[in-house]
N, C-alpha and C positions, 0 to 999 in steps of 0.2 A: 131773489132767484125765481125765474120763472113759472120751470117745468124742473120739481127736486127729484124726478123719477127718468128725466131724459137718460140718465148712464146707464139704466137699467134697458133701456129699450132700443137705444142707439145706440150703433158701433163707430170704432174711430172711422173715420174714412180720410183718406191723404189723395190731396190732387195727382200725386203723381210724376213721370215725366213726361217731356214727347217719346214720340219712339224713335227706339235706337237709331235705325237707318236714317232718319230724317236729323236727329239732334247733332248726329256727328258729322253735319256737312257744313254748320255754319257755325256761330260762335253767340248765337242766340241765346235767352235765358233758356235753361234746361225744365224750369219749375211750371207744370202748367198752374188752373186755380178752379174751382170749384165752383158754380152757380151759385146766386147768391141763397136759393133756398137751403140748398145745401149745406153752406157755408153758417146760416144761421142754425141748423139744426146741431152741427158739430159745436156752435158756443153754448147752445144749449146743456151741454151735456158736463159741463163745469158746472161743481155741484155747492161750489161757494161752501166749503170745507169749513168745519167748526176750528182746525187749526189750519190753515192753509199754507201750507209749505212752500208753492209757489214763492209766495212773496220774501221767504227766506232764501233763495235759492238763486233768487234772479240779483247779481251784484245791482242792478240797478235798483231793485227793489219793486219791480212791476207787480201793478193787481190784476191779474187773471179773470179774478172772479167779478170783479166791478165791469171791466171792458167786457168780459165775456157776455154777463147779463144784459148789457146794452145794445150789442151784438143781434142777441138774440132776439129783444125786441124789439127791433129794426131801427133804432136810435143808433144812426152812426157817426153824426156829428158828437153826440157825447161819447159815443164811445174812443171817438178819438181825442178828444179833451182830458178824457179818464188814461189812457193811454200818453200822452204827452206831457201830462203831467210828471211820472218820471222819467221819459225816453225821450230824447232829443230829436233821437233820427230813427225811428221805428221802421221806416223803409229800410234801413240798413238791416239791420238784425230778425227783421221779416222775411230777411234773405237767406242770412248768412251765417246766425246765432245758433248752437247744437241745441238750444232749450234746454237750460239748464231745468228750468220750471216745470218741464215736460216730463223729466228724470222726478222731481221731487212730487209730481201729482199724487194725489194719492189714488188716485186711478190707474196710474203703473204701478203702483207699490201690491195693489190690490190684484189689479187685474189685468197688467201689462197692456193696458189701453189710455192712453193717458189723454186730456184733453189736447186738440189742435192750436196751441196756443200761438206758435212761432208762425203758421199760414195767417190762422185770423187777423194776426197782427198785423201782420203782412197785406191783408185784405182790406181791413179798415183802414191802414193808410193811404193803401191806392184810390179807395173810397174817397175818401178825405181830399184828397189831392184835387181829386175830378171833381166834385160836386161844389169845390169851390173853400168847401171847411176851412182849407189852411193859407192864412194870407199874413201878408209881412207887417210885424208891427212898428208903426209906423209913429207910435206916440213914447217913443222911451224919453224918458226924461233925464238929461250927462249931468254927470254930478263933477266932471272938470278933470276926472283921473285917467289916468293913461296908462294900459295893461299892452306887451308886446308878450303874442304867443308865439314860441318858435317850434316849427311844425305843423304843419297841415291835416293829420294823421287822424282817425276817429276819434283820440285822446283830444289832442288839440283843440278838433273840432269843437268838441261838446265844452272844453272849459271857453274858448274863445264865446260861445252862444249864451253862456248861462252870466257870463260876465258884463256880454254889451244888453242884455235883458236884466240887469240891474244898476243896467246907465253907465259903465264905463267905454272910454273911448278905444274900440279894441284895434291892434293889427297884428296880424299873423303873417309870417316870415315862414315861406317855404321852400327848400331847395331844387324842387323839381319845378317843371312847368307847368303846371296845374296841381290843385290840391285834391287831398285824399287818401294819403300814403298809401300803406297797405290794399286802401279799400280801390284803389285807384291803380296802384302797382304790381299788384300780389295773387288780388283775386281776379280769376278770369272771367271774363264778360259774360259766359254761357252759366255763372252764379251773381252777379249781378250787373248789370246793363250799366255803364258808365255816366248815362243820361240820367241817371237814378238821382247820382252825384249830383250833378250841373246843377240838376231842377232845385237841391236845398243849396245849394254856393249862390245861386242867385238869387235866394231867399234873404240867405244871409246879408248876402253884399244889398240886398234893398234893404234889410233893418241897420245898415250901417258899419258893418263889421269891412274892415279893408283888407285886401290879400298883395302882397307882396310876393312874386316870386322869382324864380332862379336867384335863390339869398340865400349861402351858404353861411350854415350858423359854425364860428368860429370861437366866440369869447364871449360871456353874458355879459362883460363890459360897453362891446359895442350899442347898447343898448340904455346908456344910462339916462337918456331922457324921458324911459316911460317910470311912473311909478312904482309897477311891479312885474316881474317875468316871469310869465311858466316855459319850462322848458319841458317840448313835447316834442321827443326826435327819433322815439322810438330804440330800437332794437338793428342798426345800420348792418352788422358784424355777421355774414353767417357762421355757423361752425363749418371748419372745415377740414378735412381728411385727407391728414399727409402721409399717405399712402407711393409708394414708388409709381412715376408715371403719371402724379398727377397733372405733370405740365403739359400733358399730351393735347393734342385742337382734338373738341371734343367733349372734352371734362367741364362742365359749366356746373355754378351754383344755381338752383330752382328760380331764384330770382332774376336772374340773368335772364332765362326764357322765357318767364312769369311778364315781367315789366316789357320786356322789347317787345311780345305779339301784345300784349294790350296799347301798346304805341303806336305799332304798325296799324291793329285796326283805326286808331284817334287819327290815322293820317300821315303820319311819320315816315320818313324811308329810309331805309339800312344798304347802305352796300352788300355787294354777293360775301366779302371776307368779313362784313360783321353780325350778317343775318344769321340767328339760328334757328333751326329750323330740323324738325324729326323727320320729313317727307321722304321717303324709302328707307328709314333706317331701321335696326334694331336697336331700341331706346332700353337702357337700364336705370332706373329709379331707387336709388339708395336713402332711405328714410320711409317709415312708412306713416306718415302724418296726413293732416289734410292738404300740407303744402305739396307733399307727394303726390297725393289724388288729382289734387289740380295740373301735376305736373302732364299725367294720364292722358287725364283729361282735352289737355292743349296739345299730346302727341298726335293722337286720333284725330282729332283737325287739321292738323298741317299735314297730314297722309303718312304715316309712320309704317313701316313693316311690323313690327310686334313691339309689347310692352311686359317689361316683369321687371316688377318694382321688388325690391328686400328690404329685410328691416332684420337689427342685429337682436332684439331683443325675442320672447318667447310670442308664440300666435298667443292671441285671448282668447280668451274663453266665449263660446260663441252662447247666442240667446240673450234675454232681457235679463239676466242675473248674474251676478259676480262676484260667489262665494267667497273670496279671496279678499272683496274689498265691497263689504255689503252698506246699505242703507245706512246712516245718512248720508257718507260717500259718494260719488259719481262712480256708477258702473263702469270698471274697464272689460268693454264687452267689444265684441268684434266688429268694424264699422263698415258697412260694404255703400259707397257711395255710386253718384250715379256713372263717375267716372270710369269706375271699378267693372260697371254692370258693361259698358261700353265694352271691356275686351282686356284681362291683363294678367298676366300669371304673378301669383302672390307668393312671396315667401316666408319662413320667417330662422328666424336664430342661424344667421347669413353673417360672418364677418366680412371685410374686404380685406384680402393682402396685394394685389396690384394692379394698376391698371395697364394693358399691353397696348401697344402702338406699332404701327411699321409707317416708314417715310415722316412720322411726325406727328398722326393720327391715330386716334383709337378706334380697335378693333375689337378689345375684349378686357372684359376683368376678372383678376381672378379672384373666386372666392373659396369658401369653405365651410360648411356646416361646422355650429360649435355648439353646447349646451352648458348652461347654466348650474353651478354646484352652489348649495350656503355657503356662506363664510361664517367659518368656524372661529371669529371673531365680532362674528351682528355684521351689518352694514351690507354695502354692496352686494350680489354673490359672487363668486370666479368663476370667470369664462374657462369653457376649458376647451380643446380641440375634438372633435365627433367623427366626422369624416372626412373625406379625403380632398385634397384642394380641387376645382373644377376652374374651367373659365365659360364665363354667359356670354357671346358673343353681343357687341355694343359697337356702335358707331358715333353714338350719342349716351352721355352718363349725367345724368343731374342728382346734384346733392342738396337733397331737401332733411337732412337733419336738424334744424331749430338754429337759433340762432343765441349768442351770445350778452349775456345779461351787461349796459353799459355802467364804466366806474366811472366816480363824477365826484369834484374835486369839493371842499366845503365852501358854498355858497353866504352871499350877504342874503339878508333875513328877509328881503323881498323877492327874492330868485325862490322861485318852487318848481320841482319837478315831477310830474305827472306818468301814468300810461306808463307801457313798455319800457320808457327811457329809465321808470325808477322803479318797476317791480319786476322787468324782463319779462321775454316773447308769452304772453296768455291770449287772451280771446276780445274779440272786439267790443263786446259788450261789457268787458272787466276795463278793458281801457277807455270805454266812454262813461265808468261808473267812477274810475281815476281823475279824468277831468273834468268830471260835476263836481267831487269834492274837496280837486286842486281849487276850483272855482269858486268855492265857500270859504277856502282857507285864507285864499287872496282877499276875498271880500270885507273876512272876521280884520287881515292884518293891515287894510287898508284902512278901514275906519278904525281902526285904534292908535295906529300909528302916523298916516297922514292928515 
């Protein structure tokens, strides 16, 4: 460690956004970056902890304090070797990861300043990239086995890399046209550039790895020529709210207008009856998650008249602390993104009872304040009725409530499945900590077995 007195002397500092007026015209990344002095002085400030929690906290298992110290002393080829070493795609999660590491600093625990870990990250690998650091290897040596990953998906991703990097012959099988799932589908390009993607797919595809796609995976039978198969397909099913009215034009799942404008921008084109699109409307946002922010987010670009998202459960608790659900826990504290900052009314403990329509379209939905009592049996609590039913007027409704955990039938002993598909919808860096381990497991039962 450096400089053991930088946290005392320095404060956090966060790049920030662009500003508002400019960021909601394009669909550009949101996230600016810091000068690199700057940036070195924030790694600084990682105090390489006598227990460092970071590294418990981050499913991947990242070192903070190793990268950070390297960081700081302008070693950024090592520091992203120190970085890559557990992280596959560090540009991803430079992006798009809550930091979970960030939460367990002890520098938030202390002093709700925690180190910059998820920018630096983010910073050494753009570094990395440019200066030449990361190039495709090109000396793997096949040991003759054959691994088919089905899914494109961050999960996927990372077991398909760590696989053909220990000399299997890999191919991945993806249903859409180009790979990426979520990271390519889900999230909108004003949180990470799709070029981001490209730049490691054809990293990949030069160390060997092959993509298949529009290959809709049906049976892991079809597939019995490879040695062993992860099955990475994610989390397909949103939940969804049979509410009267839902069949109204109008009522869209988050995904539906998530993946079509991230298309549209890739080039793609939609007829007028299949584009959707917020442009003069009053947009209603049911789910108050990230998928919902991004929903926000995507309205105020395609020109929306207003936005006010709901969410049926209680507001959190606002501030860096969460009596309710304290340390070691992840704070559920209250999450204002930059979407949010753009323009949007929030609600919260909002049920839905219908959606209205005239000629066939939605116009409005009704809702209703409801509050939350114990259950005077443990478990859930019961909703109970508050006040009075209202309607939000809507033109456009996306339901961004999470998505549906998949059932998967008992597999032969070389079928493994990874990510999303086997623990249900979590966070990108838990599903590419899924497919590093899916990726060891295949390894351990391929050399024992074949």
């Amino acid at each position: 460690m450096g400089n053991p007195k930088a946290f005392l002397e320095i404060h956090r500092q966060e790049a920030g956004y662009r500003p508002i007026q400019d960021r909601i015209h394009d669909f550009s990344e949101v996230e600016q970056t810091l000068n690199t002095r700057e940036r070195k002085l924030q790694a600084s400030r990682c105090m390489d902890c006598g227990v460092p929690f970071c590294h418990w906290a981050c499913p991947l298992g990242n070192k903070p304090p190793e990268w950070n110290d390297a960081l700081y002393k302008g070693d950024w080829e090592l520091a992203y070797r120190l970085l890559n070493a557990t992280n596959p795609f560090p540009e991803f999660t430079g992006r798009i990861c809550p930091a979970l590491c960030e939460k367990a600093c002890v520098l938030n625990l202390m002093e709700h300043e925690p180190t910059t870990n998820r920018e630096d990250e983010a910073a050494i690998t753009e570094a990395a990239f440019r200066e030449g650091y990361i190039q495709a290897h090109t000396d793997i040596v096949r040991n003759g086995k054959k691994v088919a990953v089905i899914g494109a998906g961050p999960a996927g991703l990372a077991a398909a890399n760590d696989l053909n990097l220990m000399g299997y012959s890999v191919t991945v099988f993806e249903k859409n046209e180009a790979a990426g799932g979520l990271l390519r589908y889900g999230i909108p390009n004003f949180k990470l550039n799709k070029a981001v993607i490209d730049r490691r797919l054809k990293l990949m595809e030069e160390e060997g790895i092959e993509f298949k796609y529009n290959s809709e995976y049906t049976d892991y039978s079809e597939y019995a020529d490879y040695d062993a198969i992860v099955i990475a397909t994610g989390t397909p099913t949103a939940r969804d709210l049979k509410a009267p009215g839902r069949e109204l034009k109008g009522v869209h799942f988050a995904l539906e207008l998530l993946a079509q404008q991230n298309r549209v921008l890739a080039g793609m084109e939609f007829s007028k009856d299949e584009r959707i699109t917020a442009k003069g409307k009053d947009v209603l946002v049911i789910g108050g998650g990230d998928t919902g922010s991004d929903c926000i987010g995507t309205a105020h670009r395609q020109g929306c008249k207003s936005v006010t998202q709901i969410e049926i459960m209680p507001k959190p608790v606002e501030g860096p602390v969460d009596p309710q659900n304290p340390w070691p826990n992840y704070p559920r504290t209250l999450k204002t993104t930059s979407s949010h900052e753009e323009g949007c009314t929030r609600r919260w403990n909002i049920n839905t009872l219908e959606f209205l329509g005239k000629d066939g379209k939605l116009t409005g939905v009704k809702v209703q304040e409801i509050d939350w009592e114990p259950n005077p049996n443990g478990g859930r609590p019961i909703m109970v009725e508050k006040g009075k039913p209202e309607i939000i007027k809507a033109e456009l409704c996306l339901l961004a409530m999470g998505f549906l955990k998949p059932e998967h039938p008992e597999y032969p002993k070389n079928v493994f499945v990874c990510g999303d598909s086997a623990n249900g919808a979590s966070l990108v860096v838990r599903a590419m900590a899924s497919g590093k381990q899916t990726a060891a497991k295949v390894d351990k039962y391929l050399c024992e077995n074949v």
